[in-house]
C-alpha positions as CSV (number, residue, x, y, z in Angstrom):
1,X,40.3,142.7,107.8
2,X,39.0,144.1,111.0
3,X,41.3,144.6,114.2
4,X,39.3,141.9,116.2
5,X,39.9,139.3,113.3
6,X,43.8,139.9,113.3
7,X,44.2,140.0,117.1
8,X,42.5,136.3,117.0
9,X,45.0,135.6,114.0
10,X,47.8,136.5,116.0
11,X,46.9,135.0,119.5
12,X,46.1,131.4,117.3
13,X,49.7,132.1,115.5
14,X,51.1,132.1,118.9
15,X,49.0,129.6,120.7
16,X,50.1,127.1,117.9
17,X,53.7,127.6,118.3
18,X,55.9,124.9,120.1
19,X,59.1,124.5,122.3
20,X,62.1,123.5,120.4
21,X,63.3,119.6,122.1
22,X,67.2,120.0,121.9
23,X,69.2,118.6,124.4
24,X,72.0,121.4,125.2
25,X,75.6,120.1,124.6
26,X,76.3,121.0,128.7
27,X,73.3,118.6,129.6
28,X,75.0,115.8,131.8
29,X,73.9,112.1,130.3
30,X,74.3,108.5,131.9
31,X,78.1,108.3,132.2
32,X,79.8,105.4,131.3
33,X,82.3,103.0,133.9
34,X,86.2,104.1,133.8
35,X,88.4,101.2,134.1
36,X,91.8,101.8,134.8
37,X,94.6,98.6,134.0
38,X,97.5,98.5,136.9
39,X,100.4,96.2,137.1
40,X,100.1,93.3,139.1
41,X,103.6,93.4,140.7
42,X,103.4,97.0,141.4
43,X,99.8,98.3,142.4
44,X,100.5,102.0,142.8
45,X,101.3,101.8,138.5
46,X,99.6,102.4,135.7
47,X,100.3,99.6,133.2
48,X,98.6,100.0,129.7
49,X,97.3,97.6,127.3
50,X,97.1,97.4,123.6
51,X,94.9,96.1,121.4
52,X,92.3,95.5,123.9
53,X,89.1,94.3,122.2
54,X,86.3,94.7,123.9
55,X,82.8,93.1,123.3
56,X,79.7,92.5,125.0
57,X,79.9,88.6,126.2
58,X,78.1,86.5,123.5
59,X,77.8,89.2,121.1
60,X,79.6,89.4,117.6
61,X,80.0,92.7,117.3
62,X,82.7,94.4,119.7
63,X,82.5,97.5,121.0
64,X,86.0,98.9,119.7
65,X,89.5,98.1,120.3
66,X,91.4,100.1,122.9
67,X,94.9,101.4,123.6
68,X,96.3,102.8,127.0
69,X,96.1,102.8,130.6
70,X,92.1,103.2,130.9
71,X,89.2,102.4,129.0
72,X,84.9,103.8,128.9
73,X,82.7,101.3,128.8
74,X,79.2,101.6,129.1
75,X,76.5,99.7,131.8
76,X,73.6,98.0,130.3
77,X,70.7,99.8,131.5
78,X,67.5,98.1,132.8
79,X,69.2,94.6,133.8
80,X,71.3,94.2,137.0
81,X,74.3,93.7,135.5
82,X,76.9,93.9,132.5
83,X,78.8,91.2,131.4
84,X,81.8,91.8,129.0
85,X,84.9,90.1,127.4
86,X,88.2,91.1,127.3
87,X,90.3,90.1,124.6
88,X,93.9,91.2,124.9
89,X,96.7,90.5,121.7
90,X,99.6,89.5,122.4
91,X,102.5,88.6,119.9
92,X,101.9,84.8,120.2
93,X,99.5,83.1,118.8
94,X,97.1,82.5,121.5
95,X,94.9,85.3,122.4
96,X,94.6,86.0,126.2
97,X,90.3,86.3,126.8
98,X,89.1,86.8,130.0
99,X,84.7,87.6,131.1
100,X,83.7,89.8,133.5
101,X,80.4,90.4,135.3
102,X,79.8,93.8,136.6
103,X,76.0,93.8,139.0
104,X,74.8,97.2,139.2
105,X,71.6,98.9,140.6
106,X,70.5,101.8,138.0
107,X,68.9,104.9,139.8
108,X,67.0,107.0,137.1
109,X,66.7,110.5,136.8
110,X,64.3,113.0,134.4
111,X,66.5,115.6,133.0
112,X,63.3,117.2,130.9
113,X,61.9,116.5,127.8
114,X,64.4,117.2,125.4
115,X,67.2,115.2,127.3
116,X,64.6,112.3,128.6
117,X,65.9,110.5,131.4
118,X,70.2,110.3,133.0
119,X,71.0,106.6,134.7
120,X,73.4,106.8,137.6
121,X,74.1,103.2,138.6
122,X,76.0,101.9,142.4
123,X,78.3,98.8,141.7
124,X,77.8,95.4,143.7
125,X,80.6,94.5,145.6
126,X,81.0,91.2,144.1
127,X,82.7,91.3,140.7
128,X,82.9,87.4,138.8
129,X,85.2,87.4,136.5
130,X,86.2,84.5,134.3
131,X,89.8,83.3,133.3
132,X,89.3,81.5,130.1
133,X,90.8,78.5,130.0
134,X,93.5,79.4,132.4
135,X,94.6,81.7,130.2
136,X,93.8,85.0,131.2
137,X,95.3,87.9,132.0
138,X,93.1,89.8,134.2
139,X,95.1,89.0,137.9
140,X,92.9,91.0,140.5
141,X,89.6,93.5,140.1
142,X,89.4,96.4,142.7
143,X,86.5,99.1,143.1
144,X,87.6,102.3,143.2
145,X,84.2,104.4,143.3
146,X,80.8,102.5,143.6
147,X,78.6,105.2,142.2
148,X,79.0,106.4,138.5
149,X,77.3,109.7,138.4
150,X,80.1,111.4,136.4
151,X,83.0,110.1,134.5
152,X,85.4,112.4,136.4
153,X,87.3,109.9,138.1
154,X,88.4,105.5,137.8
155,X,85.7,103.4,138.8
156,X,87.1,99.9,138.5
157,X,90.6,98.8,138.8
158,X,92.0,95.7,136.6
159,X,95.6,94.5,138.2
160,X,97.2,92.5,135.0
């Protein structure tokens, strides 16, 4: 092989190589809402719940069952809001359901190619909730942060 014959080898070898696509691990991604459960009679509390099952309103499938003084759920993206409901056992034998809709704005943001795009979405002021048949446990809703951009901190408050 001539000299000029392997310089065009090499320069197509390199032309034809690609970019690896991989999302680094550090890469910040659309961060889900941070509830945090307070008592009722004592707002400056944490109170915990257990066996909180959580599903998306109307669906069969739930998301998982939680434990503790705060939950991460995520927001629907590309609708304006989220609608859940709360299921909460409890050792009689009614269980205590209760539906809430979250309305949201979603901001999107291009992280690059390998990471496609991070939501950051600004919480309505209005919060419906639901108490199913006068049964429910949820007692108040507060917002504690309107703008999940980072799951650093509470963004919603449920008093039960």
């Amino acid at each position: 092989m001539n000299p000029r014959s392997l310089i065009f080898l090499f320069i197509l070898l390199l032309l034809s190589c690609e970019k690896d696509d991989i999302c680094l691990e550090g890469t910040p991604a659309t961060p889900k809402m941070i509830i945090l459960f307070k008592n009722f009679e004592n707002p400056q509390a944490k109170k915990a719940v257990n066996d909180l099952l959580v599903r998306g309103l109307g669906l069969a499938d739930s998301l998982t069952t939680y434990s503790g003084d705060s939950i991460s759920i995520p927001l629907r993206n590309s609708f304006e809001f989220t609608q859940y409901e709360f299921t909460l056992s409890t050792s009689s034998p009614t269980l205590l359901s209760d539906s809430l809709q979250i309305n949201h704005t979603q901001f999107d943001t291009y992280m690059n190619r390998a990471c496609g795009y991070k939501s950051t979405f600004v919480l309505e002021n209005t919060f419906y909730y639901n108490l199913t048949q006068g049964m429910g446990w949820i007692k108040n809703i507060e917002k504690i942060r309107d703008t999940l951009s980072d799951e650093s901190s509470s963004h919603l408050a449920i008093y039960h």
